[in-house]
C-alpha positions in Angstrom: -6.5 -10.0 33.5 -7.4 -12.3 30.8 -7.1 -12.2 27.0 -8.4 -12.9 23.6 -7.1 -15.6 22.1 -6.9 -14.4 18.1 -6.2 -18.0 16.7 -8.5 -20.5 16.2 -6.4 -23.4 17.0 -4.1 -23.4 20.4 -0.7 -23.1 19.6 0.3 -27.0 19.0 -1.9 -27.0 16.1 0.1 -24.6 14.5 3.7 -27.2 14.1 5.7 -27.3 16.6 7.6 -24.3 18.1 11.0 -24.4 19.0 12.4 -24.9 22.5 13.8 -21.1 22.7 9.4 -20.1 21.7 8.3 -22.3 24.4 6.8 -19.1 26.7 4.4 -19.1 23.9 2.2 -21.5 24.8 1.9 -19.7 28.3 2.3 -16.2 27.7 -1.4 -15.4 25.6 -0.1 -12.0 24.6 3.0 -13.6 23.2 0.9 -16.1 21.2 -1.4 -13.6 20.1 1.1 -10.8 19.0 3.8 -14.4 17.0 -0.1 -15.4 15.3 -0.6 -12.4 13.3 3.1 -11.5 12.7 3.7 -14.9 11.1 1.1 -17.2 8.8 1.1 -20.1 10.6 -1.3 -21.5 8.3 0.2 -21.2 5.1 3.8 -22.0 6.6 4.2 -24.6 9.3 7.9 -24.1 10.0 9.2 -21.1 12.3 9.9 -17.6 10.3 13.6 -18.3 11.8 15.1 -19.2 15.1 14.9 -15.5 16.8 11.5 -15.0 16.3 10.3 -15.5 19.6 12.8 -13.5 20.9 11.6 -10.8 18.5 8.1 -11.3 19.9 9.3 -11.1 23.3 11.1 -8.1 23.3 8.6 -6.3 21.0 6.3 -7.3 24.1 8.6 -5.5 26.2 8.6 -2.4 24.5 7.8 0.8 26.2 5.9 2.9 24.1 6.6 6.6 25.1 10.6 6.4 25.6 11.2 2.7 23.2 13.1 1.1 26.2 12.4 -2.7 26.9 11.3 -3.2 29.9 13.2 -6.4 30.7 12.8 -6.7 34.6 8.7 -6.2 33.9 8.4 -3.3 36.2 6.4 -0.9 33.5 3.0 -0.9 33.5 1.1 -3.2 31.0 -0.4 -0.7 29.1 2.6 1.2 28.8 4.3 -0.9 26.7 3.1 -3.2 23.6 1.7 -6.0 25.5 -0.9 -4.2 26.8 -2.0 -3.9 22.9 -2.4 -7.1 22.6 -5.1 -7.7 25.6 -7.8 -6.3 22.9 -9.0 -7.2 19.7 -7.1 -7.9 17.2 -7.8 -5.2 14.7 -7.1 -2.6 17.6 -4.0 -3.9 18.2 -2.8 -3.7 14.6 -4.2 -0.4 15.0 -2.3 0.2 18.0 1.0 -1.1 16.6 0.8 0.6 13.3 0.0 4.2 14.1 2.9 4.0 16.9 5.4 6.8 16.6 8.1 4.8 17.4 6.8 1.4 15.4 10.1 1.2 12.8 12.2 0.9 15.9 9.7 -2.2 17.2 12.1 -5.6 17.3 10.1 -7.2 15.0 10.1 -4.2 12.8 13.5 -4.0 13.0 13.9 -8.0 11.9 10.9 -7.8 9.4 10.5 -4.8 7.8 7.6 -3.4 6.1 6.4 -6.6 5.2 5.7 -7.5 9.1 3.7 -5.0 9.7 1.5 -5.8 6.2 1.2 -9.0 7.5 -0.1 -8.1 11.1 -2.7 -5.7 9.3 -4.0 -8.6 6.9 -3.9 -11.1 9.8 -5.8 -9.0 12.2 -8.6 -8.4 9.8 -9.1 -12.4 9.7 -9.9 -12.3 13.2 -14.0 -12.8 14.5 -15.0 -12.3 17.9 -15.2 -15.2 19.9 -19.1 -16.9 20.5 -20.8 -16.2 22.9 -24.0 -17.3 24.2 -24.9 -14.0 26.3 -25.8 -12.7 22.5 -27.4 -16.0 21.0 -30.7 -14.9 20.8 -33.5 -14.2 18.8 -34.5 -10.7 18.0 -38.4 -10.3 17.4 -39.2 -6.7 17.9 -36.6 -3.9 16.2 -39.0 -0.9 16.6 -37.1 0.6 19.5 -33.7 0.3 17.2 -35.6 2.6 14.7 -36.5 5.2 17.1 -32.9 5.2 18.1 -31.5 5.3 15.1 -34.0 8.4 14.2 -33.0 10.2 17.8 -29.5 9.9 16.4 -29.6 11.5 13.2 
């Protein structure tokens, strides 16, 4: 199953992680999910030294019962990962409309502020291009009739 990358830049771009974040750069769910909890592009240096621990086990998370799943035996879309294999203003979404989101690891190390900050940064983020829909349009009438079948 692959996923959307939500930052413009690969991770190395972004400074240079420390050796404890290193699953980062192979886990895209982990990158994605550290990228809009932290503003990498405002501030270079590392939130602090448990921060990709934080992202890990908020990963791990199992949504219905707020167990980690540590042994990775839950199904991806039963915990927070599988959030992050969409867009990123769904997964913000996801994450901030969870009934069990103040008990999230990075919640929990963050606050408020985390979640403020995964909202804002998700918002930034534009679908990737893609040539399937580079093309011109030169005839719109059938959008019209649509649109009136629809009202």
């Amino acid at each position: 199953m692959s996923c959307i990358r939500y930052s413009p830049n690969t991770i190395e771009s972004y400074g240079t992680p420390t050796s404890s974040s290193s699953f980062l750069k192979d886990d895209q769910e982990a990158w994605n999910l550290a990228y809009l909890s932290w503003d990498f592009d405002k501030c270079k240096t590392w939130p602090d030294p448990h921060f990709s621990t934080h992202v890990r086990r908020t990963l791990q998370f199992v949504i219905a019962n707020g167990a980690l799943d540590l042994t990775d035996d839950v199904n991806v879309y039963k915990k927070v990962r599988g959030f992050l294999l969409g867009p990123a203003p769904a997964a913000a979404y996801q994450i901030t409309n969870m009934l069990r989101v103040k008990e999230l690891p990075l919640y929990l190390a963050y606050g408020e502020a985390w979640l403020t900050r995964v909202n804002a940064r998700a918002r930034n983020y534009r679908e990737p291009y893609d040539e399937r829909f580079d093309y011109a349009i030169d005839d719109v009438s059938i959008s019209f009739e649509v649109i009136r079948a629809c009202k």
